[in-house]
DRENVOFI-504205 format. One record per residue (C-alpha): residue in three letters; z, x, y. Coordinates in nm, 2 decimals. Layout:
<rs>
Ala	Z	X	Y
...
</rs>
This chain:
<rs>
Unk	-8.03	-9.20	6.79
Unk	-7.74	-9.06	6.59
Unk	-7.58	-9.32	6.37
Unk	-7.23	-9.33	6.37
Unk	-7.02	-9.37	6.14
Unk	-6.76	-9.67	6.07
Unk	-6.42	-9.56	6.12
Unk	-6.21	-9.64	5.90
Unk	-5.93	-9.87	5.92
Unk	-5.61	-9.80	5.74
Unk	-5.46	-10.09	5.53
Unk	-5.18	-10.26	5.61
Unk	-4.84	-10.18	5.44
Unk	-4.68	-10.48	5.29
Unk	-4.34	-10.44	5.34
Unk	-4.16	-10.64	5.07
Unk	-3.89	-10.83	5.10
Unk	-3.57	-10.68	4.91
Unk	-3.31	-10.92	4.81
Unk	-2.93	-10.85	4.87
Unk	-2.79	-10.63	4.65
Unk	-2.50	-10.84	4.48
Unk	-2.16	-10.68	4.55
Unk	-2.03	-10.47	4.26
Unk	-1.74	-10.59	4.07
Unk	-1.46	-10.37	4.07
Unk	-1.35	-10.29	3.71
Unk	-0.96	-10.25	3.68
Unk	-0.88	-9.92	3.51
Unk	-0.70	-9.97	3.25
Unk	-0.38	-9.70	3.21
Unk	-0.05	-9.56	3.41
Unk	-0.21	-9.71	3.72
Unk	-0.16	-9.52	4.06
Unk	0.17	-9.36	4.24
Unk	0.17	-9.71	4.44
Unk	0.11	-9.97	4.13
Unk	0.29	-10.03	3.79
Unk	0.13	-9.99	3.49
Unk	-0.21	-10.20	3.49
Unk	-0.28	-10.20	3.11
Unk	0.05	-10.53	3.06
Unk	-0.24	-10.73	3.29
Unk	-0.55	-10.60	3.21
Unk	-0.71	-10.47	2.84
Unk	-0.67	-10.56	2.50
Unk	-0.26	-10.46	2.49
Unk	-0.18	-10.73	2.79
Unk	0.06	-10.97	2.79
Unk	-0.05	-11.29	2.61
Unk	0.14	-11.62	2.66
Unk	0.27	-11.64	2.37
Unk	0.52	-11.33	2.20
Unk	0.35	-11.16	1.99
Unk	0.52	-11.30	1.64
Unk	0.42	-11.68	1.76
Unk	0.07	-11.53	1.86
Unk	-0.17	-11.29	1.66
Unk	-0.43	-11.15	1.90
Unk	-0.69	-11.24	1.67
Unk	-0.65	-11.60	1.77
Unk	-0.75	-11.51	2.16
Unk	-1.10	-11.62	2.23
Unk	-1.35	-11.33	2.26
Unk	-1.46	-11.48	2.62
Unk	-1.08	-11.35	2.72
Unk	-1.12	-10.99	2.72
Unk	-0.86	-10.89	2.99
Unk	-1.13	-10.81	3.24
Unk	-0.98	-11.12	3.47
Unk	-0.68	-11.09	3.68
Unk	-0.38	-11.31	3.50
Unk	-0.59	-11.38	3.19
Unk	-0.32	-11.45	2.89
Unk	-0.55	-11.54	2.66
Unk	-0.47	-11.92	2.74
Unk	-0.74	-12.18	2.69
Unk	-0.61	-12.44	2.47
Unk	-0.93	-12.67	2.56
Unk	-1.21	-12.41	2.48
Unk	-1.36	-12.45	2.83
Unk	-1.48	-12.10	2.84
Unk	-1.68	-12.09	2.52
Unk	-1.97	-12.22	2.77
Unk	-2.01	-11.87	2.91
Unk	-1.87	-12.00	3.26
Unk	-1.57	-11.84	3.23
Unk	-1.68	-11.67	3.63
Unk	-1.76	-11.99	3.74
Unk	-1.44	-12.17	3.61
Unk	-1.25	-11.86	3.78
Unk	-1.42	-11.87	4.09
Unk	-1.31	-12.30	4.12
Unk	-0.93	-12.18	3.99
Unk	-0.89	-11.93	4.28
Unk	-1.04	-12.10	4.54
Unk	-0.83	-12.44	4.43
Unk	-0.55	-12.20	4.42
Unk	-0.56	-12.07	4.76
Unk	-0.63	-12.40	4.94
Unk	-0.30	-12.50	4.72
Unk	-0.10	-12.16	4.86
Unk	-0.18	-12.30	5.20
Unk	-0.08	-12.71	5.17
Unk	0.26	-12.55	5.05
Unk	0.38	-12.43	5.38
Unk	0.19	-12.67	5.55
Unk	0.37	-12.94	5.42
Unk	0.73	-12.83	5.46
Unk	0.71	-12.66	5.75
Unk	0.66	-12.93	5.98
Unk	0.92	-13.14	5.84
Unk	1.17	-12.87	5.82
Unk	1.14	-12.81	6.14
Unk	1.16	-13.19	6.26
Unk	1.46	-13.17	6.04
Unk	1.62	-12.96	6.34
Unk	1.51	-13.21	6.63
Unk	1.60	-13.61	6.68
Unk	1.30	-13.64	6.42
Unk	1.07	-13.74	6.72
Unk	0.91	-13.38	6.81
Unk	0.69	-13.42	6.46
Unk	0.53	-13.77	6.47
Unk	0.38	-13.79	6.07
Unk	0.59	-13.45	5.97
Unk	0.59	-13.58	5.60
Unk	0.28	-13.48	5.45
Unk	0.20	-13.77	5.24
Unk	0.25	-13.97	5.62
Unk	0.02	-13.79	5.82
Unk	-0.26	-14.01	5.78
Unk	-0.04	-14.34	5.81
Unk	0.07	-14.20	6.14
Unk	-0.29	-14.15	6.27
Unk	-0.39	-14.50	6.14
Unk	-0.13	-14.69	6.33
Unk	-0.04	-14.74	6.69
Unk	-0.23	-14.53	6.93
Unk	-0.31	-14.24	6.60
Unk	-0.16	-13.91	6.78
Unk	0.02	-13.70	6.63
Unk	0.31	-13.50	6.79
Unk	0.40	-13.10	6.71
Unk	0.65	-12.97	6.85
Unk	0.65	-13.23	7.09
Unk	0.32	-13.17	7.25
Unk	0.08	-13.52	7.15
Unk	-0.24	-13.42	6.98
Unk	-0.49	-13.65	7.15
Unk	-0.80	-13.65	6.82
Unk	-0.78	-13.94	6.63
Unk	-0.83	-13.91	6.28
Unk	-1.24	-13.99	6.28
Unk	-1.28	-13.72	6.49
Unk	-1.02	-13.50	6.29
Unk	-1.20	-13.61	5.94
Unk	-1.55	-13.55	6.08
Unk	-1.41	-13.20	6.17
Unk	-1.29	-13.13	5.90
Unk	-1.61	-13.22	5.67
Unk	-1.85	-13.04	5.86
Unk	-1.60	-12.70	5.86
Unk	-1.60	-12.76	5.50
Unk	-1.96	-12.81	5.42
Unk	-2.02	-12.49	5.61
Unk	-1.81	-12.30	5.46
Unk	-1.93	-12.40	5.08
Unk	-2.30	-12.42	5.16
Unk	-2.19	-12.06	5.31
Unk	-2.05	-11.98	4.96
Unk	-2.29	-12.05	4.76
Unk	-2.60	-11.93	4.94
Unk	-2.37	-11.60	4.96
Unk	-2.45	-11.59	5.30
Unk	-2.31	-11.64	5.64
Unk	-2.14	-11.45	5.92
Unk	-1.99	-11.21	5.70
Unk	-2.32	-11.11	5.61
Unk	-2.55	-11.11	5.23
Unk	-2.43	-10.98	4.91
Unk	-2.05	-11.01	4.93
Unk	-1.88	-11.07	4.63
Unk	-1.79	-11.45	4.62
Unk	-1.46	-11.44	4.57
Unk	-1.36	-11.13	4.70
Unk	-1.55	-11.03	5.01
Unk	-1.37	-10.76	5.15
Unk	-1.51	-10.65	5.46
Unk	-1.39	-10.86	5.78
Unk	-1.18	-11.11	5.50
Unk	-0.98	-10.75	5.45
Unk	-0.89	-10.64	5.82
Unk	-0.57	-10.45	5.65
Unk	-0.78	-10.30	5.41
Unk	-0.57	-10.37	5.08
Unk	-0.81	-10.35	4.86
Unk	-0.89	-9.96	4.95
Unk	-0.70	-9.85	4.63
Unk	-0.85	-9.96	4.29
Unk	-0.52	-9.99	4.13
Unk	-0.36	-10.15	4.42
Unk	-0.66	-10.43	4.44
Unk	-0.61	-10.47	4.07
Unk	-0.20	-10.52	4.11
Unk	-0.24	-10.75	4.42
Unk	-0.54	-10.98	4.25
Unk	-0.29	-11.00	3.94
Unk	-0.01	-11.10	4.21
Unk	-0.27	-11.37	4.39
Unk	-0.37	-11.60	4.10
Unk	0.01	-11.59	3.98
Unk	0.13	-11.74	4.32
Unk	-0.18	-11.99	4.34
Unk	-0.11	-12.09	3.98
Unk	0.27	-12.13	4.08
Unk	0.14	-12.36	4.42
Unk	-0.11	-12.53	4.29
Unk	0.17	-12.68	4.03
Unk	0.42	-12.70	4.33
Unk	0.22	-12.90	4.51
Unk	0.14	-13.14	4.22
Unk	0.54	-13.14	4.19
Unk	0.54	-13.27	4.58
Unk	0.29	-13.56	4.49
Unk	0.49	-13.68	4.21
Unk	0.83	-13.65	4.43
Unk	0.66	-13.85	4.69
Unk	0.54	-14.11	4.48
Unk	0.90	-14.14	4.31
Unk	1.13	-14.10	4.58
Unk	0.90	-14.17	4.90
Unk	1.06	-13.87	5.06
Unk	0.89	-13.53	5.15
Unk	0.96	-13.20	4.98
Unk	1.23	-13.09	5.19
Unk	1.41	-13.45	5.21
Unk	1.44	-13.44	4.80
Unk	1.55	-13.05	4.78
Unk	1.80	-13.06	5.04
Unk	1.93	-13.39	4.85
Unk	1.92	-13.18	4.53
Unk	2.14	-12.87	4.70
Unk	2.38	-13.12	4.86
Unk	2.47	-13.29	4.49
Unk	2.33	-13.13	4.24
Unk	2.49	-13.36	3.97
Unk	2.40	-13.67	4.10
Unk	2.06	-13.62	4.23
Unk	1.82	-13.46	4.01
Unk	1.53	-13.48	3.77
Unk	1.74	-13.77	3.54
Unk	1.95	-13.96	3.79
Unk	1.59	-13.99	3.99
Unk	1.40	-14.13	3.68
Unk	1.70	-14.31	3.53
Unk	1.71	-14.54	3.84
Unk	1.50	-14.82	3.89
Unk	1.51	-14.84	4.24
Unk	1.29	-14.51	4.25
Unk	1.00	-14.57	3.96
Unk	0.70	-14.61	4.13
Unk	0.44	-14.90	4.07
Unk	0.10	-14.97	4.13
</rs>
């Protein structure tokens, strides 16, 4: 009897698990800039513009954490927050904050602008700080544009929370239907269907131009709380009062009556 031999059974491969590859940040170069952008070195580098002129500022006073790498960095933190070495994370919060604020601009004048044009009853709630107040009282819908919107504001809220806690949870595992490894703040991809961030140079012009607007709304909009706690009018109310007498309804006529200072 011939003895045969054990055949031999190949191993197994061990295929390892590979985690996503974490977007690479974009540099801006740092020069004349493209045909299609200014010149990137007044926002970006160690020769940018600073917040202060340069004979109320030396440069030597700019924290080291504030290199110019970051789009709209002036040098500016008066409270040290940086020195932590969270200077990304404190970005990350300031854009997002800042984009949120870019769109509760137009979403609060533009329903009450254009309610201004009807009898006032196609926007039920078309002042933003008396949305909610609407929804709370009588049967809580809400009209736009004259058509009733039947959700009442539980529903509405609970809506709203779970789209939010999606979309952060999303965020932070960097994952989600965009896919893994996108950069956090700037994921390209489907978030850039017009493909604006092709160029370099153009990317590094328009991310100078974003956190200059969301700074400018984020401060707007703390400009509409403060009207509407002062005046109890929306946005539009108090600037078409301002266009309409410009003298006698402003900044001191509003604060030096007594009529219009808000208490607790």
């Amino acid at each position: 009897v011939k003895k045969v031999a054990p055949k031999k059974v190949a191993p197994k491969k061990v295929v390892k698990k590979v985690a996503p590859k974490k977007a690479a940040v974009r540099k801006p170069k740092v020069g004349s800039g493209s045909s299609k952008t200014g010149d990137l070195s007044k926002w970006y580098g160690a020769d940018r513009k600073v917040y202060l002129p340069s004979g109320l500022l030396d440069r030597s006073e700019i924290p080291a954490y504030l290199d110019g790498t970051l789009a709209g960095d002036y040098g500016f933190d008066p409270l040290s927050l940086g020195k932590d070495g969270k200077v990304d994370q404190y970005r990350q919060a300031e854009l997002i904050h800042a984009r949120w604020a870019m769109l509760a601009i137009p979403g609060a004048l533009i329903p009450e602008v254009f309610n201004s044009f009807t009898d006032g009853s196609a926007y039920t709630g078309a002042v933003w700080w008396e949305t909610g107040k609407y929804m709370l009282e009588g049967d809580g819908t809400l009209k736009y544009g004259g058509a009733p919107n039947p959700l009442p504001l539980v529903v509405v809220a609970a809506f709203e929370i779970a789209a939010f806690a999606a979309i952060e949870k999303y965020r932070a595992d960097n994952d989600g239907p965009a896919g893994q490894g996108a950069d956090p703040i700037y994921p390209g991809g489907r978030f850039d269907p017009l493909g604006l961030a092709d160029d370099p140079d153009v990317f590094s012009e328009l991310r100078v131009k974003e956190i200059k607007n969301g700074r400018l709304a984020l401060v707007a909009m703390l400009g509409f709380a403060v009207q509407a706690a002062v005046t109890k009018e929306g946005p539009y109310q108090n600037w078409l009062g301002h266009v309409n007498d410009p003298f006698g309804d402003n900044l001191f006529t509003v604060l030096g009556n007594p009529e219009r200072v808000p208490t607790l």
